[in-house]
C-alpha positions as a LaTeX table, in Angstrom:
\begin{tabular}{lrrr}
\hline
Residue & $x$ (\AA) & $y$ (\AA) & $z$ (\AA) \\
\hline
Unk1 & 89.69 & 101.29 & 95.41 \\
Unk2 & 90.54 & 103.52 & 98.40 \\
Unk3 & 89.72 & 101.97 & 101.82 \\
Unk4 & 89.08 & 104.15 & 104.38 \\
Unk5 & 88.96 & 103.60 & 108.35 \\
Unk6 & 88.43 & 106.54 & 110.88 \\
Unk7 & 89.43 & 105.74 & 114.49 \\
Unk8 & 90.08 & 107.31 & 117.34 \\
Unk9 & 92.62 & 105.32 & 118.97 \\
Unk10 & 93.78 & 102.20 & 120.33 \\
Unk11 & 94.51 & 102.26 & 123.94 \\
Unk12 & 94.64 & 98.77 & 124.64 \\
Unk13 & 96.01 & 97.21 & 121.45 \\
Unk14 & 93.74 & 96.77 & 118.67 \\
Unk15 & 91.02 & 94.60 & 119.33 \\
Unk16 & 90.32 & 91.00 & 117.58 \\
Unk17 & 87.23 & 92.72 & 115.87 \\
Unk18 & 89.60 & 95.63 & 114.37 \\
Unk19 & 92.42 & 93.11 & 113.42 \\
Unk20 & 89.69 & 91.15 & 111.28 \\
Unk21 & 88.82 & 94.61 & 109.53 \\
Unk22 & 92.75 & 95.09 & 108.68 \\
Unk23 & 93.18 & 91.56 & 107.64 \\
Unk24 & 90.39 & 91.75 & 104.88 \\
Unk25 & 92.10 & 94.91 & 104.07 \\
Unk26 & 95.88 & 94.24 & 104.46 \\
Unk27 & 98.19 & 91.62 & 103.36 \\
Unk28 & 101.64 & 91.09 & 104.26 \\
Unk29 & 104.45 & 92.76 & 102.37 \\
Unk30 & 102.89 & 95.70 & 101.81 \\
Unk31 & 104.34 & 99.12 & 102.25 \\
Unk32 & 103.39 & 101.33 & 105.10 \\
Unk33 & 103.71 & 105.04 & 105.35 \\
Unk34 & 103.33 & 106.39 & 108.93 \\
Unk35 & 102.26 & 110.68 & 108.41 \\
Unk36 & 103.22 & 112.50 & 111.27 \\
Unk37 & 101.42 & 115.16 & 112.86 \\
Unk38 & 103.69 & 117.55 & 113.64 \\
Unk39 & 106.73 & 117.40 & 111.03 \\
Unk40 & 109.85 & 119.11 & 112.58 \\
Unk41 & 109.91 & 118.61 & 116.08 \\
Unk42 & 108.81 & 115.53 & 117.82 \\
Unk43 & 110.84 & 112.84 & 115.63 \\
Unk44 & 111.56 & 110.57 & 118.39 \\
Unk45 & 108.13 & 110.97 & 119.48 \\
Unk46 & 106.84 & 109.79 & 116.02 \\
Unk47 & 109.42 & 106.82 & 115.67 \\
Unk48 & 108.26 & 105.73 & 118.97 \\
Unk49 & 104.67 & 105.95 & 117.47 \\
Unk50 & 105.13 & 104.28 & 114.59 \\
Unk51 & 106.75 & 101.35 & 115.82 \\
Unk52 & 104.44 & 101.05 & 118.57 \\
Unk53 & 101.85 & 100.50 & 115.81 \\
Unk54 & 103.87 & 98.39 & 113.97 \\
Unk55 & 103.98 & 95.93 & 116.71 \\
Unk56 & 100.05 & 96.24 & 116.99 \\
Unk57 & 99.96 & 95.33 & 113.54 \\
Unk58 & 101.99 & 92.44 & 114.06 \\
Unk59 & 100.14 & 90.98 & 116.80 \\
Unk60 & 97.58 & 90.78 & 114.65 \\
Unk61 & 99.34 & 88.96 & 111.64 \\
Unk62 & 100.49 & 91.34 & 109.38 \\
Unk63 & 103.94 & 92.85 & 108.48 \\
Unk64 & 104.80 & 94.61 & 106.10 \\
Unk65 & 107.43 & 94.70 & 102.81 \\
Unk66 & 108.54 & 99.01 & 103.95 \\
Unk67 & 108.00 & 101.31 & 106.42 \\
Unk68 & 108.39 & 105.56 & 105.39 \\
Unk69 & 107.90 & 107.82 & 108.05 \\
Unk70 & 106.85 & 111.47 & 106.60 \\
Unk71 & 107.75 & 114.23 & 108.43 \\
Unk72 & 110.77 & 116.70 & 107.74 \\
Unk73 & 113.38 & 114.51 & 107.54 \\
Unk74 & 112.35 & 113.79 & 104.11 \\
Unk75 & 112.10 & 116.28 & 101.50 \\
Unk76 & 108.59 & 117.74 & 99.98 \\
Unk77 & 108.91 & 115.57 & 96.95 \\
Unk78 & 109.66 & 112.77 & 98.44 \\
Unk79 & 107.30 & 112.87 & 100.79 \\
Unk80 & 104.44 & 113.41 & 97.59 \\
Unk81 & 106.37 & 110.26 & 95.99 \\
Unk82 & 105.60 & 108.42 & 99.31 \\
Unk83 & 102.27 & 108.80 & 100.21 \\
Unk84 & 101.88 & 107.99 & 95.90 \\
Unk85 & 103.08 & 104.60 & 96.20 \\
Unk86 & 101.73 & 103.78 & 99.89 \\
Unk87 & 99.40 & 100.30 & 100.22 \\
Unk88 & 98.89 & 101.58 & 103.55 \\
Unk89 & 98.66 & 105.60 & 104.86 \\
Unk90 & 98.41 & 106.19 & 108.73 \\
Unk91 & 97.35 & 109.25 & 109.57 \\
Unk92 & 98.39 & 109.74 & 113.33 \\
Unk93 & 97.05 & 111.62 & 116.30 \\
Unk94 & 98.11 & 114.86 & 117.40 \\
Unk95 & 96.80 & 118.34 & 116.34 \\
Unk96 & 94.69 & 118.25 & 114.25 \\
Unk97 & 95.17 & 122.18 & 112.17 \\
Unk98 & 99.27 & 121.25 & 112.71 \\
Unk99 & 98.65 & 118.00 & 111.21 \\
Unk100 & 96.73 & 119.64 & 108.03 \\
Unk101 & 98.82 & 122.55 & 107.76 \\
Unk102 & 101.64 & 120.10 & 107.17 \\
Unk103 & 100.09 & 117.91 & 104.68 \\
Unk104 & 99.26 & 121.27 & 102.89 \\
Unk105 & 102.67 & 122.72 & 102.75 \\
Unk106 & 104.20 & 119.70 & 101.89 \\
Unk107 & 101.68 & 119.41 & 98.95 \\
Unk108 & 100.31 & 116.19 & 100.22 \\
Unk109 & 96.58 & 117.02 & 100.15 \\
Unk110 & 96.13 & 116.01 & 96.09 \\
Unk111 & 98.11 & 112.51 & 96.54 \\
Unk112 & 96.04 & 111.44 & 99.66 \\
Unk113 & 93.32 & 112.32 & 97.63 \\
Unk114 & 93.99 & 110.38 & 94.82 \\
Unk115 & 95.88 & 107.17 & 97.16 \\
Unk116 & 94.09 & 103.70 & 96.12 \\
Unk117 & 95.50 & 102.05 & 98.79 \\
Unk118 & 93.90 & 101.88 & 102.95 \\
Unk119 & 93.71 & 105.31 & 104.34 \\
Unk120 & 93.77 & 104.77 & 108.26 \\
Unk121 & 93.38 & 108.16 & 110.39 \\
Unk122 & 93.28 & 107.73 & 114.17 \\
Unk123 & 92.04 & 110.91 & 115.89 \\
Unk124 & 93.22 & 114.36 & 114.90 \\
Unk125 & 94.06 & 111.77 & 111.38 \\
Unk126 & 90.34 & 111.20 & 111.07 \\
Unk127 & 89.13 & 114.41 & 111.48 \\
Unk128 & 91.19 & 115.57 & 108.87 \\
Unk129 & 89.88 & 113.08 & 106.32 \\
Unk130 & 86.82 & 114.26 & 106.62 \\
Unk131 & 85.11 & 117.15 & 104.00 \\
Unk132 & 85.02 & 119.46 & 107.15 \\
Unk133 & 87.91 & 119.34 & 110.18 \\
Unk134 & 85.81 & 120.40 & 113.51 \\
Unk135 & 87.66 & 120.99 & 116.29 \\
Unk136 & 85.75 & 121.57 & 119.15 \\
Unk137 & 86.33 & 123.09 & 122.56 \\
Unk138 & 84.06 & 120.08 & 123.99 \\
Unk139 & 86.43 & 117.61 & 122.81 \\
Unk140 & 89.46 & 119.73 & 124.00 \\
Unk141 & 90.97 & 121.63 & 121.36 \\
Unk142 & 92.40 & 125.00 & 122.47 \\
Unk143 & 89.75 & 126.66 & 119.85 \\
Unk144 & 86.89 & 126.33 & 118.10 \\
Unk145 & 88.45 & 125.88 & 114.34 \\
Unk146 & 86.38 & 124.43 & 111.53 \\
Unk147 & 88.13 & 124.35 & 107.85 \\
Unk148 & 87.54 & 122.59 & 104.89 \\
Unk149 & 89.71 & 119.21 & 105.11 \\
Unk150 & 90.82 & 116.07 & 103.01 \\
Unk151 & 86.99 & 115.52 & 101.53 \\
Unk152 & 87.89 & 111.74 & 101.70 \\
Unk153 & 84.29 & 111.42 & 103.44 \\
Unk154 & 81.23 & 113.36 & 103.51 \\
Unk155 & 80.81 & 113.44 & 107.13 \\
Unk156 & 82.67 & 114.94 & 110.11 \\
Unk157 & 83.19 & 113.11 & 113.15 \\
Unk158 & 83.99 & 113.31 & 116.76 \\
Unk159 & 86.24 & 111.01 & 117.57 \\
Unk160 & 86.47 & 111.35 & 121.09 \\
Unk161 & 83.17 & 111.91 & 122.26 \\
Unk162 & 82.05 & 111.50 & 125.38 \\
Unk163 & 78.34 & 110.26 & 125.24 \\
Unk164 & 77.92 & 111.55 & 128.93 \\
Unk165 & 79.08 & 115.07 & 127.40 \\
Unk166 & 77.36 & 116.35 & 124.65 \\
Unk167 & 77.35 & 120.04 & 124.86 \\
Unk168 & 75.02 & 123.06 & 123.44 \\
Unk169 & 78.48 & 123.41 & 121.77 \\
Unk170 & 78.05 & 120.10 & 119.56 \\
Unk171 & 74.26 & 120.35 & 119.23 \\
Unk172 & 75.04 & 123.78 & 117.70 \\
Unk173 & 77.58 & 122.60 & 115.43 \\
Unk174 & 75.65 & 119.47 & 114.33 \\
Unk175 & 72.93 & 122.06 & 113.16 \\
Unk176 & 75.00 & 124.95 & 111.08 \\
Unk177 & 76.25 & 122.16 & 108.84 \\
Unk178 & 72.62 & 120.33 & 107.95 \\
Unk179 & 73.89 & 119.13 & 104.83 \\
Unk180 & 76.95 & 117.34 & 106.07 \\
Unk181 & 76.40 & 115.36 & 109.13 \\
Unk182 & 78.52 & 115.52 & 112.76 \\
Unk183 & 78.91 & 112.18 & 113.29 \\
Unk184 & 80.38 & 112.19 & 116.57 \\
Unk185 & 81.90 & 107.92 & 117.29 \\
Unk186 & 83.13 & 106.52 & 120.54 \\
Unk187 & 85.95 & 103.80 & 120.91 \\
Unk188 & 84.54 & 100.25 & 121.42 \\
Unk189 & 87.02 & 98.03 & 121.32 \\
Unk190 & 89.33 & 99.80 & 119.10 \\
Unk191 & 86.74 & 99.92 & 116.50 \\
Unk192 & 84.68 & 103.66 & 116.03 \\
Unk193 & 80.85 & 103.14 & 116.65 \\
Unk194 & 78.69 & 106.00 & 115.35 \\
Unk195 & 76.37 & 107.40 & 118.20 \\
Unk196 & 72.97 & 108.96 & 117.57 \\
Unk197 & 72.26 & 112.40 & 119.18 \\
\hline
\end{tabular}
């Protein structure tokens, strides 16, 4: 059964709340793929990343059997042969389009979709698990861009929203898509609360 956790990041470590979450979820030696958001040129940027999480997940108990990085220093099939076998997916931050147009070129998009394992996306990761990607101006994007994303939830979210800061922009968005609702989620914590608006 696929897990799957939307965050939106974890500024000060993650919190004991969000370590009991990945606990329930995650037991040690398990394998851990870390999907970058942009593929070809940050790669020290996304090594520092990833081990920067690792350590978070270590203060909290677990470690893990392997660690994969995807980005381009792996080829397209092995990257698909990766994110097949992962117990645990990380979707990182970044941009969010970049991030999606990578997991589409690299053919990613069915595998995540069919991954049994923990899906974690943090930021422009979460937004693109969701049915549809909205990048708002609000939440500073550089455009407006909606597309249809990962479907790995029904909703789309927010995931830095500032409650103080809810624009005509996101009022107007949360009513063209009646059907699917803008859940827009603030950090407590480390942990993702939904907000009513």
């Amino acid at each position: 059964m696929m897990v799957k956790i939307l965050t939106s990041g974890f500024p000060n470590g993650f919190s004991d709340e969000f370590s009991k979450v990945l606990n329930t979820y995650i037991k040690a030696g398990m394998n851990f793929v870390f999907v970058a958001s942009e593929f070809e040129n940050i790669h020290e940027k996304t090594d520092w990343y990833c081990n920067h999480f690792l350590e978070m997940f270590r203060n909290c108990g677990i470690t893990f059997g392997s660690v994969d990085i995807i980005d381009s220093r792996i080829t397209r099939k092995k990257a698909q042969e990766t994110v097949r076998n992962a117990d645990v997916l990380w979707l990182s931050g970044g941009d969010t389009p970049t991030q999606f147009a990578y997991l589409k070129s690299y053919g990613l998009i069915p595998y995540i979709r069919e991954q049994k394992g923990v899906i974690i996306g943090m930021s422009a990761g979460s937004i693109n698990m969701t049915r549809t990607a909205i990048c708002s101006l609000t939440c500073d994007h550089d455009k407006l861009e909606i597309y249809e994303a990962l479907g790995l939830v029904e909703f789309s979210i927010e995931p830095h929203l500032d409650k103080d800061n809810i624009t005509d922009e996101l009022l107007e968005l949360s009513e063209k898509y009646p059907y699917q609702s803008i859940i827009f989620i603030q950090q407590v914590d480390g942990l993702c609360r939904s907000l009513n608006v």
